[in-house]
C-alpha positions as CSV (number, residue, x, y, z in Angstrom):
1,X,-11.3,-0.7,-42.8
2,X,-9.8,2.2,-40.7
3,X,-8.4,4.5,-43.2
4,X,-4.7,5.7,-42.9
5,X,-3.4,8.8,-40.5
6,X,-0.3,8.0,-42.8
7,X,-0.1,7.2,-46.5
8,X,3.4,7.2,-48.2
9,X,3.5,6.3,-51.5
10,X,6.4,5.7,-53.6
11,X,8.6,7.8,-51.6
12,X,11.8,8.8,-53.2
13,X,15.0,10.4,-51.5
14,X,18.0,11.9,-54.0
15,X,21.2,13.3,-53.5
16,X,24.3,14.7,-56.0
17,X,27.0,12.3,-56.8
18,X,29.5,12.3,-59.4
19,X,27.4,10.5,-62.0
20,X,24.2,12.5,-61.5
21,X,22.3,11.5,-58.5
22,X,22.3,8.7,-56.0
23,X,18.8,7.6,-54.6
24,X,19.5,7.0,-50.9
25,X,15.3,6.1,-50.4
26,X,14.1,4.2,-53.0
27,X,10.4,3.4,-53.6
28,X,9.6,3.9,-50.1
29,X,5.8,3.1,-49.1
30,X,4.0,2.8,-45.7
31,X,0.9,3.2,-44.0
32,X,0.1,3.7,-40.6
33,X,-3.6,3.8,-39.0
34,X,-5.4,6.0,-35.8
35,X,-4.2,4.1,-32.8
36,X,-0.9,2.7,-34.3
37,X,3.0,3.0,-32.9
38,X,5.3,1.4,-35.9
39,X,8.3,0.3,-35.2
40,X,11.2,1.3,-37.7
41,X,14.6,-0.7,-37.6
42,X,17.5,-0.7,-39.9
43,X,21.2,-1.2,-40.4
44,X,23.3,2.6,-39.4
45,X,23.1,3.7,-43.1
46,X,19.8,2.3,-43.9
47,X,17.9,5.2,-44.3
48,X,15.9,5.5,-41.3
49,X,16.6,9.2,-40.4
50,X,16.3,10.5,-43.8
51,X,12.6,8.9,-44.1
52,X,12.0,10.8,-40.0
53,X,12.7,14.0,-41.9
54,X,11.4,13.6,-45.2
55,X,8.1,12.7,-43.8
56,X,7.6,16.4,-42.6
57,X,8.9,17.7,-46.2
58,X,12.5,18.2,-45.4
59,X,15.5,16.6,-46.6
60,X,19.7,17.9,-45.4
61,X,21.2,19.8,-47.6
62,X,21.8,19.3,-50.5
63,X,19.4,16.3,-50.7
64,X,15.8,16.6,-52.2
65,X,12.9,14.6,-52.4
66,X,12.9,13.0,-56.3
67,X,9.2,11.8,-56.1
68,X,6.5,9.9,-54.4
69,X,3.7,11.0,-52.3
70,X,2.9,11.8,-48.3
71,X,-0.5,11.8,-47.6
72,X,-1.1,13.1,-43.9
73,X,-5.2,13.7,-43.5
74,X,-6.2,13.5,-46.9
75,X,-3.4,16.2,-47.7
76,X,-0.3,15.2,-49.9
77,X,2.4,17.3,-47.9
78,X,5.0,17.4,-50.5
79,X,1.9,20.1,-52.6
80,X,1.7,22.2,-49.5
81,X,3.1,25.8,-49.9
82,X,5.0,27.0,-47.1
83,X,2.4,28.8,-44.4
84,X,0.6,25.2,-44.3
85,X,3.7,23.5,-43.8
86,X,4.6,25.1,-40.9
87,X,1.1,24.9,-39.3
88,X,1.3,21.1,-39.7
89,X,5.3,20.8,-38.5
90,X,5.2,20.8,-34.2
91,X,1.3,21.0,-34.2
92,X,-0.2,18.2,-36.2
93,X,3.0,15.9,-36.9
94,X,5.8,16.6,-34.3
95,X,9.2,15.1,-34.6
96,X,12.0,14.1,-31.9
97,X,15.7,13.4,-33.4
98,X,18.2,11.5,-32.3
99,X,20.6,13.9,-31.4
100,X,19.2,16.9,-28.7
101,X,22.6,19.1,-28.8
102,X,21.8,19.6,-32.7
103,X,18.2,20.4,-32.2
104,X,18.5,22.7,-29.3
105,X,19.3,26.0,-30.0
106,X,22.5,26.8,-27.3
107,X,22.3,30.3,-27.6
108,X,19.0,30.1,-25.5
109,X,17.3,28.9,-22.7
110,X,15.7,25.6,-23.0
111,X,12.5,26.7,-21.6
112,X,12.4,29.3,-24.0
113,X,12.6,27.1,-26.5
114,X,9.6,25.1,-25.4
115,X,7.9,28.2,-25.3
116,X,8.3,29.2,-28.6
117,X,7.3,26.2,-29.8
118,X,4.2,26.1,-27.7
119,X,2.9,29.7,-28.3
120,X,3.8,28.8,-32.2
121,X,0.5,26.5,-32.4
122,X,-1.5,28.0,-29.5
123,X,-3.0,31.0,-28.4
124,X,-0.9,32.1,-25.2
125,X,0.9,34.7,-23.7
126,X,4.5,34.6,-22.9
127,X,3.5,34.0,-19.1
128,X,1.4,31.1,-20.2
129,X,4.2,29.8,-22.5
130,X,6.8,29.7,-19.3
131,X,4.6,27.9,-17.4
132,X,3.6,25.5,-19.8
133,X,7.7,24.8,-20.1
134,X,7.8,24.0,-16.8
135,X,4.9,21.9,-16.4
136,X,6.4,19.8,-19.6
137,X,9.5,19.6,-17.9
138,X,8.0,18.1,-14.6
139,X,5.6,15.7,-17.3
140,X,8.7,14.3,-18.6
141,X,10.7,13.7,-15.3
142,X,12.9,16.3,-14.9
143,X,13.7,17.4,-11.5
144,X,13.4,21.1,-10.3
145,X,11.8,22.4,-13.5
146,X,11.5,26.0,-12.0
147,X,15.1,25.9,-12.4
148,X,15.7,23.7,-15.5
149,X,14.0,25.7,-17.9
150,X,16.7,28.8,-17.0
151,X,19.7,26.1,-18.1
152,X,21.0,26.3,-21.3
153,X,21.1,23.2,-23.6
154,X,25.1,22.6,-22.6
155,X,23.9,22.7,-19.3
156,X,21.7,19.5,-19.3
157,X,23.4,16.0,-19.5
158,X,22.7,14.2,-22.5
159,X,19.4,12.7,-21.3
160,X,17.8,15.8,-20.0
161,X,18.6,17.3,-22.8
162,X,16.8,14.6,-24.8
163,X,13.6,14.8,-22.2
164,X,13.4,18.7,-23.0
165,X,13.3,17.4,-26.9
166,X,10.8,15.7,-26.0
167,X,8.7,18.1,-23.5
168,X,8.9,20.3,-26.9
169,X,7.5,17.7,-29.4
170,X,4.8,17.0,-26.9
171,X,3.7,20.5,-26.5
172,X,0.7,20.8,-29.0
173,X,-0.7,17.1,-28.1
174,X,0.5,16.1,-32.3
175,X,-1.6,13.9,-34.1
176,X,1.5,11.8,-35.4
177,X,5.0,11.4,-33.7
178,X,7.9,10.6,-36.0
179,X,10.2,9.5,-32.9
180,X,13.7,9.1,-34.1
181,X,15.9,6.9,-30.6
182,X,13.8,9.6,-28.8
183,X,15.2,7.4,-25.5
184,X,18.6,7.0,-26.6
185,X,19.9,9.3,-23.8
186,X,17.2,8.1,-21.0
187,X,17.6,5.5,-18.3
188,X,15.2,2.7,-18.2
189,X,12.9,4.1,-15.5
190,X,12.5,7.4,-17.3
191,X,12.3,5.6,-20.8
192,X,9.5,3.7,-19.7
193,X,7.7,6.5,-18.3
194,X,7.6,8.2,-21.6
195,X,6.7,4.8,-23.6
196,X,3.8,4.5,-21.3
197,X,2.4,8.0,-21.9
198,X,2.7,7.8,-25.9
199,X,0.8,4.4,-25.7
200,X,-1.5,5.4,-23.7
201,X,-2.0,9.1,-25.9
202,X,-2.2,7.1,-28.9
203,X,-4.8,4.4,-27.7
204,X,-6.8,7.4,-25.8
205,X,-6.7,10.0,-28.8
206,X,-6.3,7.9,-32.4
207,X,-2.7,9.3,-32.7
208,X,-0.1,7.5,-34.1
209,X,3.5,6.9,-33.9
210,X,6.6,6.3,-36.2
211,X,9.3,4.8,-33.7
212,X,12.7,4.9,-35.1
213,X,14.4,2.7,-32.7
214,X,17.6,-0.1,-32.2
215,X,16.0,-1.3,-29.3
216,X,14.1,-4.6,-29.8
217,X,12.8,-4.2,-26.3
218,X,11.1,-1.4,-27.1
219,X,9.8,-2.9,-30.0
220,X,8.4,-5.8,-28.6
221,X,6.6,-4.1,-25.8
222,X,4.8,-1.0,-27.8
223,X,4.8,-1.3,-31.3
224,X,2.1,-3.1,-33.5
225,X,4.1,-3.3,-36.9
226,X,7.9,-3.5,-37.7
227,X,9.2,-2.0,-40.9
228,X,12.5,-2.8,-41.6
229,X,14.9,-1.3,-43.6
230,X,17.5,-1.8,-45.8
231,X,19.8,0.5,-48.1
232,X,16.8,3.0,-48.7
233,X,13.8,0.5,-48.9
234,X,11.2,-1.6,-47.0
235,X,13.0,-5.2,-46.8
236,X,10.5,-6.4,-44.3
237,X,6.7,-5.4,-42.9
238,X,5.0,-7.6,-40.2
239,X,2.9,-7.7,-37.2
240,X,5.6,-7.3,-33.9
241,X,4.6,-10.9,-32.6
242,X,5.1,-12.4,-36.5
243,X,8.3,-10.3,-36.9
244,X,10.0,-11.9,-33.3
245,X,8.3,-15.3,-34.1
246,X,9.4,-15.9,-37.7
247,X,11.5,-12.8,-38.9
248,X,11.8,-13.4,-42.8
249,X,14.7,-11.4,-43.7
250,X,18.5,-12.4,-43.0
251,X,18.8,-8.9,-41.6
252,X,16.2,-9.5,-38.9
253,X,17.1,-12.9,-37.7
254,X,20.6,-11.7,-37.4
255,X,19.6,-8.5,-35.1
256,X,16.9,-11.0,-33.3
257,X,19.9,-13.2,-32.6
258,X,22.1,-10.1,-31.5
259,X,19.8,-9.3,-29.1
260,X,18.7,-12.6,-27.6
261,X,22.5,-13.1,-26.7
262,X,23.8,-14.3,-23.8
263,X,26.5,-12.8,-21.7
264,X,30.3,-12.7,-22.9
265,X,31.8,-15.8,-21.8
266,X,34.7,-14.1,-21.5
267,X,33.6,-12.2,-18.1
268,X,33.7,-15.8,-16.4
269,X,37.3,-16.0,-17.1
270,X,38.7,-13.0,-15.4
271,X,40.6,-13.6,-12.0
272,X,37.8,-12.5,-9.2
273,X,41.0,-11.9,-6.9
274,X,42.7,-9.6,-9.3
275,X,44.3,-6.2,-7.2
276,X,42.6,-3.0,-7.6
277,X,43.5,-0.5,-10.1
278,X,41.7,2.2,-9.5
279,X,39.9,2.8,-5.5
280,X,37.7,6.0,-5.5
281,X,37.1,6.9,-1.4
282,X,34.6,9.3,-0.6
283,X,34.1,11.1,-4.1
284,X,31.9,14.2,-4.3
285,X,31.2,16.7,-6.6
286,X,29.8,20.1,-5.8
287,X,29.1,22.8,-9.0
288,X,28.6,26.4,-7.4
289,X,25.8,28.0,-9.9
290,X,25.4,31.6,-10.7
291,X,22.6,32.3,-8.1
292,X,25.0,31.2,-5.5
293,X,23.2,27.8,-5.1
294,X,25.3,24.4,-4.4
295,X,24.3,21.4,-6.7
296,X,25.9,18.0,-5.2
297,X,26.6,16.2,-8.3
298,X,28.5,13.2,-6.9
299,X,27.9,12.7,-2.6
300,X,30.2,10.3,-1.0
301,X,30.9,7.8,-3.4
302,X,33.1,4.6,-3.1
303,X,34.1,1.6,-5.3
304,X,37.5,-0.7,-6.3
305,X,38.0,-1.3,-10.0
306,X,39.6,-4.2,-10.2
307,X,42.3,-5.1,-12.8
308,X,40.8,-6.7,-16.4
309,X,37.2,-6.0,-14.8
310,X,34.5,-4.0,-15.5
311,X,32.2,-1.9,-13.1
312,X,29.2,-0.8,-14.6
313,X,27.4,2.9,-13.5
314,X,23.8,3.1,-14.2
315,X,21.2,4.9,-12.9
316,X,18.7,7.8,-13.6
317,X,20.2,10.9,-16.0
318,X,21.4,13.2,-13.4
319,X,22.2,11.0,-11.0
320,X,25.8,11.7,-11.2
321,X,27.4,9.1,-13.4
322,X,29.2,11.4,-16.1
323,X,30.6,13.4,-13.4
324,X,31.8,10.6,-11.3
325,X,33.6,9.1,-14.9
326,X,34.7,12.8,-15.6
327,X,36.2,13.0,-12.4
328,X,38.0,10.0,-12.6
329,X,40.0,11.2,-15.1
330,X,40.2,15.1,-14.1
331,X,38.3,16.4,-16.7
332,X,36.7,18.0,-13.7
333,X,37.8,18.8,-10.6
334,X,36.6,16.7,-7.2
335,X,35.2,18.9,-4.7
336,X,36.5,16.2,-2.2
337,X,37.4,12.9,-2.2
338,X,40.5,10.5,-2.9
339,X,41.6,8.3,-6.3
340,X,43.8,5.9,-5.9
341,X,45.2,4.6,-9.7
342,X,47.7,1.9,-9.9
343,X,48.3,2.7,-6.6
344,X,49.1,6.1,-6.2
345,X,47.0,8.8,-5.8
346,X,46.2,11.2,-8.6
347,X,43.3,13.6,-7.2
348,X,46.0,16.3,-6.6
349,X,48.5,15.9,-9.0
350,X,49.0,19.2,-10.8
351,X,48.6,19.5,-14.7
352,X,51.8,18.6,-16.1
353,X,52.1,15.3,-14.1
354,X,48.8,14.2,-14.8
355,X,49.2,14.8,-18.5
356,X,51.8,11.8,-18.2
357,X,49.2,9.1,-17.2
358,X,46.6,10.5,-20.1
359,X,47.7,7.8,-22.7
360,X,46.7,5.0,-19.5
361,X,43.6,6.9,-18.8
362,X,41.2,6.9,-21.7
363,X,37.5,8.3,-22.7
364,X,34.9,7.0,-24.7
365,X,31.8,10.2,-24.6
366,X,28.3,9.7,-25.0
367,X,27.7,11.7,-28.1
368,X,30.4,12.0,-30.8
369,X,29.2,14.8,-32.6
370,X,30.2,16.7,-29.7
371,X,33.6,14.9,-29.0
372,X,34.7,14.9,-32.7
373,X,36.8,17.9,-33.8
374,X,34.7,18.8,-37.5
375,X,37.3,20.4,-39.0
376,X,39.9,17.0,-39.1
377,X,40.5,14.1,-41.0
378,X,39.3,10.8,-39.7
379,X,43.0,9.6,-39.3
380,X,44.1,12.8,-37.5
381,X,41.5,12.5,-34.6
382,X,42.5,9.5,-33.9
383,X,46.3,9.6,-34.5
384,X,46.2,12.4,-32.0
385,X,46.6,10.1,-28.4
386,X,49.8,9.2,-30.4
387,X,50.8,12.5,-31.1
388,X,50.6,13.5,-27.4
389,X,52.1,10.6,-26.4
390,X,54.5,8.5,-28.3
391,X,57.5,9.0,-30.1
392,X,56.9,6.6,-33.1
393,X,57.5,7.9,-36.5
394,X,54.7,9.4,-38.9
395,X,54.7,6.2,-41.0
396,X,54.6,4.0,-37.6
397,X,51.2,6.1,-36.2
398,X,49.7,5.5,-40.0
399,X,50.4,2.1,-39.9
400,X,49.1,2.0,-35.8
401,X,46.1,4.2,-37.2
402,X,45.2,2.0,-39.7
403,X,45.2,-1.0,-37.8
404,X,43.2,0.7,-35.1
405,X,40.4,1.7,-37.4
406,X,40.5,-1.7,-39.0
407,X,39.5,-3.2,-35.4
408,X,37.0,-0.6,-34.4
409,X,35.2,-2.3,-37.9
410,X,35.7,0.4,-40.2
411,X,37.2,0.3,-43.6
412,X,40.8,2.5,-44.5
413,X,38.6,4.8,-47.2
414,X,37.1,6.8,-44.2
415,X,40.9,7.8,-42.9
416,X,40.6,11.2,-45.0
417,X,37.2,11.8,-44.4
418,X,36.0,14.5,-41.7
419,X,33.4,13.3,-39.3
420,X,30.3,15.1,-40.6
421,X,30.6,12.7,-43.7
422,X,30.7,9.5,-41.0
423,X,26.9,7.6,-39.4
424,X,26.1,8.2,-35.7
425,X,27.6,4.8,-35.3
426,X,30.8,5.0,-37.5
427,X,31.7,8.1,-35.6
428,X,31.6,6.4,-32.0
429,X,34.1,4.1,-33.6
430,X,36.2,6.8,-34.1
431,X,35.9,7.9,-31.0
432,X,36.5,4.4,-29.2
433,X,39.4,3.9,-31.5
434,X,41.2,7.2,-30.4
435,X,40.8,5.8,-27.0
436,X,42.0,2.5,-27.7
437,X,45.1,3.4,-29.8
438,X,47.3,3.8,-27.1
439,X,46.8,0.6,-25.4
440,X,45.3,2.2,-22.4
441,X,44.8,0.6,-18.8
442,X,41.6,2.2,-18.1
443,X,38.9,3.1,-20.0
444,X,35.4,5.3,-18.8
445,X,33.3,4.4,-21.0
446,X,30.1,6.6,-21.0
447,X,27.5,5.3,-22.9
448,X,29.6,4.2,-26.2
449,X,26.7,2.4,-27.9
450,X,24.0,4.3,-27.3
451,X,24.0,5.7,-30.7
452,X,24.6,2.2,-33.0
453,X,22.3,0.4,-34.2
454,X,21.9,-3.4,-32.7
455,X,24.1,-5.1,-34.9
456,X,26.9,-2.8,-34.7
457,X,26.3,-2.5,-30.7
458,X,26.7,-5.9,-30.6
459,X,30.1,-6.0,-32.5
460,X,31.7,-3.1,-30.1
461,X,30.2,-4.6,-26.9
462,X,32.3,-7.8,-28.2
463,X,35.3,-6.0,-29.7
464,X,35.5,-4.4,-25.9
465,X,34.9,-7.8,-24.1
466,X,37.6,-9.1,-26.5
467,X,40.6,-6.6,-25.9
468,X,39.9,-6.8,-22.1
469,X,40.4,-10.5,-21.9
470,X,43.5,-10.0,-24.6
471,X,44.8,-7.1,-23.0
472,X,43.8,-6.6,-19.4
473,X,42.3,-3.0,-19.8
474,X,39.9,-2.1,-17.1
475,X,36.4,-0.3,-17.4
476,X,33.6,2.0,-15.9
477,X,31.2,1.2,-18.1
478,X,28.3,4.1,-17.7
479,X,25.5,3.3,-19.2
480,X,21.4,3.4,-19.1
481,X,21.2,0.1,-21.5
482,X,20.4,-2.9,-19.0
483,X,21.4,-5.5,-21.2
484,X,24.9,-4.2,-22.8
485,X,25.4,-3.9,-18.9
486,X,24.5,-7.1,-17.7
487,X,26.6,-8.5,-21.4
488,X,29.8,-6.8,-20.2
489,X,30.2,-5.8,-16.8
490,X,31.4,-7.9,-13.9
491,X,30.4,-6.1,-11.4
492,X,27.3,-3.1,-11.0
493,X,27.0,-0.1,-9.1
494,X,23.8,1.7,-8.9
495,X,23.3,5.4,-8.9
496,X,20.6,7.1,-7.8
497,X,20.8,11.2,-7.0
498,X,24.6,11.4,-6.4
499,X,24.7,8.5,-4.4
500,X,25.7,4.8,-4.9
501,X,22.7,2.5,-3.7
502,X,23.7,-0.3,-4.3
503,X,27.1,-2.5,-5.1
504,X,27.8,-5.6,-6.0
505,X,28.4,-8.5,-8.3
506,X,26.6,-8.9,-11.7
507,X,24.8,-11.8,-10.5
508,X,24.1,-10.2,-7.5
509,X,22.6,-6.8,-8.8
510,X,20.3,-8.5,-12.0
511,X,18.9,-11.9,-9.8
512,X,18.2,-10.3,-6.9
513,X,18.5,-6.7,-6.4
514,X,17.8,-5.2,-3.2
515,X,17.7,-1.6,-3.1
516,X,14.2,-0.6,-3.8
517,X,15.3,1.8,-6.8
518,X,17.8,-1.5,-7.7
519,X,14.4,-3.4,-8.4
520,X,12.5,-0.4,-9.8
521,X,15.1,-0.1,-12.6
522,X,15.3,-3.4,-13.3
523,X,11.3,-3.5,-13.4
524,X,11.3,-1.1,-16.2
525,X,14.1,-2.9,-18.6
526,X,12.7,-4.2,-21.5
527,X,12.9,-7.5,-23.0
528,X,12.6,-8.2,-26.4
529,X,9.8,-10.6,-26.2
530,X,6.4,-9.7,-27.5
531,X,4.4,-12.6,-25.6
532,X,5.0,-10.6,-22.5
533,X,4.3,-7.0,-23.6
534,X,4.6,-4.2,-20.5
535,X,1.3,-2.4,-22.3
536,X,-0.6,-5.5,-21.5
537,X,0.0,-5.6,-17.8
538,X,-2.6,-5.0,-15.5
539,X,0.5,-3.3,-13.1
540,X,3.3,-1.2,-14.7
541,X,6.2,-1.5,-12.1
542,X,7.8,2.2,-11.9
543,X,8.4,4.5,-10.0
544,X,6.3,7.8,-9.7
545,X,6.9,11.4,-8.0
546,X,9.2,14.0,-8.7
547,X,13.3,13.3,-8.0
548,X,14.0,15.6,-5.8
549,X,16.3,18.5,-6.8
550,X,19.9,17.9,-6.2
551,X,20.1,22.2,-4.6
552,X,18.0,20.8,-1.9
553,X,18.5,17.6,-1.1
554,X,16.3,15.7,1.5
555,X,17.8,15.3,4.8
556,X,16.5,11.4,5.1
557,X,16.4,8.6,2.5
558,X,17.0,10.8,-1.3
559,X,14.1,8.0,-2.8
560,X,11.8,8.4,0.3
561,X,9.3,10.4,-1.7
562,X,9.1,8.5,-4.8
563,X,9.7,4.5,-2.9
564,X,6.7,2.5,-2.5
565,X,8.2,1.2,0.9
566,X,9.2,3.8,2.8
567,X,7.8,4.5,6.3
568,X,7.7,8.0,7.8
569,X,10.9,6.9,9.4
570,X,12.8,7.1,6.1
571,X,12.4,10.4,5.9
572,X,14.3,11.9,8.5
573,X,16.8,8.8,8.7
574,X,19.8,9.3,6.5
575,X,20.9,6.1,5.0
576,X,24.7,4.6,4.8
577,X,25.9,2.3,2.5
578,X,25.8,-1.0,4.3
579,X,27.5,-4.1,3.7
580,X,25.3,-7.1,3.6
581,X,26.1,-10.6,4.4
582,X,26.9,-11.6,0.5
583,X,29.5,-9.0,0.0
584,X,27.4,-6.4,-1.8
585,X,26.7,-3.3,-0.1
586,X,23.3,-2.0,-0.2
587,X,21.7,2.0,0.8
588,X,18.5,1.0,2.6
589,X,18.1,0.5,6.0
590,X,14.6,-1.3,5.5
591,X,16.0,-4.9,3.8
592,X,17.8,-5.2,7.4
593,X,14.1,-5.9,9.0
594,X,11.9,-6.8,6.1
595,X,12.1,-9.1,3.6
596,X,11.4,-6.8,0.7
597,X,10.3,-8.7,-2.6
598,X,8.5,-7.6,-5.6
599,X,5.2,-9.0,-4.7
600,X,5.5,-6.1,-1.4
601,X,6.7,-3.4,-3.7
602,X,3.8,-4.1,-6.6
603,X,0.8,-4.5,-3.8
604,X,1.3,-1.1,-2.6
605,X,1.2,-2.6,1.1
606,X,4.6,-2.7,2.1
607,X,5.3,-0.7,5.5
């Protein structure tokens, strides 16, 4: 018997309360062998994060560890003095969190940063460090790295910022990978290319990985064992095809169920004549950088939102998505372009008239953490759209408060609490109630699940559904989760570099896509069905090359260099976006002449 990489024992996981201690992890155990990816799932609350941390010795303030044992290569690390400590955090165990804003350091240069921690565990010189940040960056899909690794963290979206986590846990090749949603911020194409290359590290090297993840998908396609957890212990430990076959705990049927859902009924009940409430003609989005270069952002971009429907925006991080939702709502300022909203147009209004249509325009941001103000209650962040914007007396905006928190799903006790005391997932409630609470017409939505766990994802996804058939609210729901996109929306918009690709009904966009980048991202989702693993298939469908950089954009087709049917033609041909004869509106010239379909794109012959 292979003995373990991994051997916790008894783990235990205290913090002060009023009556002495609490114990948040609870006779924690858990082995995991050379060659192994484990899966880790649990309730927001469960535990999960604390185990990522305490499994490298550390524990937040003003936690500790209360007892138990971590063996990691016949060494118990909780014995290990300091200087051995860090030796083994970044080289030998390497961890990615959740949230990259909080592990980046903003006061420096993310390539920096990935320096550092290279040159930490291995012998190289500052020039050797920089390039090794750059190549990392390339390794984990980010485009123009020369550049990238100059940006500061609040430079990067969300998911770039993520990738550059990840470029840095990478760095020293770690024997074990304590992963905690390290693709919570990455679009399916990119996830999958950094699933592929961890399962194919571990089976190459006898690594191992601990994936803390809500994403059965990815569970069912890489992991060998499930743990899951429940309020600070193991409540369930199986092989991944036992766990999705016969799931023993209540818990995991119910997430199985969750998961296996079909789309909201309600989306079939919307009127598909309904008028437009918000037209966006010719968008773009130009930042002007410090070295005097241009990057296009948003190029061109159309689409009709119609009212009590949803458009969903996915595509690639960096591809434009934030910034078209951003725009939208003149949280920054379009370079060109019209928007239309209830059918007058807004892009120019000055400052004081636009503030008037705030409590009808509403956000919901990716990350919380950074959208949350630390220093107020829960009750006063989200009282505040009413304090901007209605005249209803204090006890009227408590009672309204209340009520609002109460149908994001969270209890009145958390009113006077500040949002450092709040999960991931309870905060995004906060932050979808406070754009709820004033009824709004439309709502940009930018990835408001991405940090709850599947049951609670499940609840909001429904919770939204449910007050847009109650109340006729409209969405752009922006998002890199496939499935909350196919659950919700009603109609789909793909981006890819700035530019829309490809428009068109649900239906239309999931059962047959037909931009080549359409069917490349659809390619990657994963299901969450284990008898049909991606590691098993003789032919991975993604898509490979570098995206090219958005300072210097090609003058032909933008996915010419990375599309596995493009002819020398699409190179130098700029491509419109075309309507086709079923109404959706497609960026390829090619599906005019040829009928594309997978069996061309995964044969490598097309052209």
């Amino acid at each position: 018997m292979t003995e373990p990489l991994l051997d916790v024992r008894h783990l235990a996981v205290s913090f002060p309360a009023r009556s002495g201690e609490t114990r948040v992890i609870d006779d924690f155990s858990l082995q995991i062998a050379p060659h192994e990816i484990v899966g880790l799932v649990g309730e927001s609350g469960s535990g999960k994060s604390t185990i990522a941390l305490a499994l490298i010795g550390l524990v937040r303030h003003p936690g500790r560890i209360a007892g138990g044992e971590i063996i990691f290569e016949d060494r118990d690390i909780l014995t290990l003095d300091d200087d051995d400590l860090r030796e083994i955090r970044g080289r030998s165990i390497s961890t990615i969190t959740q949230k990259p804003r909080q592990s980046l350091n903003p006061l420096l240069s993310v390539g920096r940063q990935i320096s550092t921690v290279y040159r930490a565990h291995n012998e190289a010189t500052r020039q050797e460090g920089a390039r090794k940040a750059v190549e990392l960056l390339e390794m984990v899909g980010i485009n123009d790295p020369e550049r990238r690794v100059t940006a500061f963290p609040h430079e990067l979206s969300g998911g770039m910022a993520q990738r550059a986590l990840i470029a840095m846990a990478l760095s020293s090749a770690p024997r074990l990978l304590i992963a905690d949603e390290p693709t919570s911020g990455l679009d399916v194409t990119i996830q999958a290319q950094f699933l592929d290359e961890m399962w194919d590290s571990v089976q190459a090297t006898g690594s191992a990985v601990l994936l803390v993840t809500q994403d059965l998908g990815i569970i069912a396609n890489y992991c060998d064992r499930v743990v899951v957890m429940g309020e600070g212990r193991v409540i369930e430990d199986a092989p991944v095809k036992t766990f999705f076959a016969a799931p023993q705990h209540e818990y995991s049927r119910r997430i199985l169920s969750l998961q296996r859902a079909e789309p909201h009924q309600a989306l079939d009940d919307v009127d598909s004549e309904a008028g437009s409430l918000v037209a966006v003609n010719g968008l773009r989005k130009v930042f002007e950088l410090a070295s005097g270069d241009e990057l296009i952002a948003v190029s061109g971009v159309d689409f009709n939102i119609r009212r009590g429907r949803t458009l969903g925006l996915v595509g690639e991080s960096g591809s434009g998505k934030t910034t078209v939702g951003r725009a939208l709502l003149r949280l920054v300022e379009p370079t060109a372009g019209t928007i239309t909203f209830d059918g007058d147009p807004i892009e120019n209004l000055d400052v004081k008239s636009f503030r008037g249509l705030r409590d009808r325009l509403q956000v919901v941001f990716q990350d919380p953490f950074d959208s949350l103000n630390p220093r107020w209650t829960i009750e006063r962040i989200v009282r505040e759209p009413l304090d901007l914007h209605t005249d209803l007396t204090k006890e009227e905006k408590r009672t309204r408060v209340m009520e609002t928190l109460e149908m994001v799903g969270l209890s009145a006790s958390v009113a006077k609490l500040r949002s450092r005391r709040l999960s991931a997932g309870q905060q995004q409630r906060v932050s979808i109630g406070r754009a709820l609470i004033t009824e709004p017409d439309f709502v940009v939505l930018d990835e408001p699940t991405s940090a709850l766990p599947a049951a609670a994802q499940a609840e909001i996804i429904d919770l939204i559904a449910r007050l847009q058939h109650e109340l006729g609210i409209s969405y752009l729901y922006i998002s890199h989760d496939l499935t909350t996109v196919e659950y919700l929306c009603h109609d789909v918009a793909v981006m890819y570099l700035s530019q829309i690709v490809e428009h068109g009904t649900r239906e239309q966009v999931f059962g047959d896509p037909q931009h080549p980048y359409s069917r490349a991202l659809l390619a990657s989702h994963l299901y969450p069905d284990p008898t049909s693993r991606r590691v098993d298939r003789d032919v991975r469908e993604t898509l490979t090359g570098e995206i090219p950089s958005p300072i210097d954009l090609p003058v032909g087709c933008y996915l010419a260099s990375r599309c596995p049917v493009a002819v020398p033609e699409c190179q130098t041909a700029p491509q419109e976006l075309i309507a086709q004869p079923d109404g959706r509106k497609v960026r390829c010239w090619r599906i005019t002449e040829s009928d594309l379909d997978w069996a061309e794109l995964e044969s490598g012959e097309a052209g």
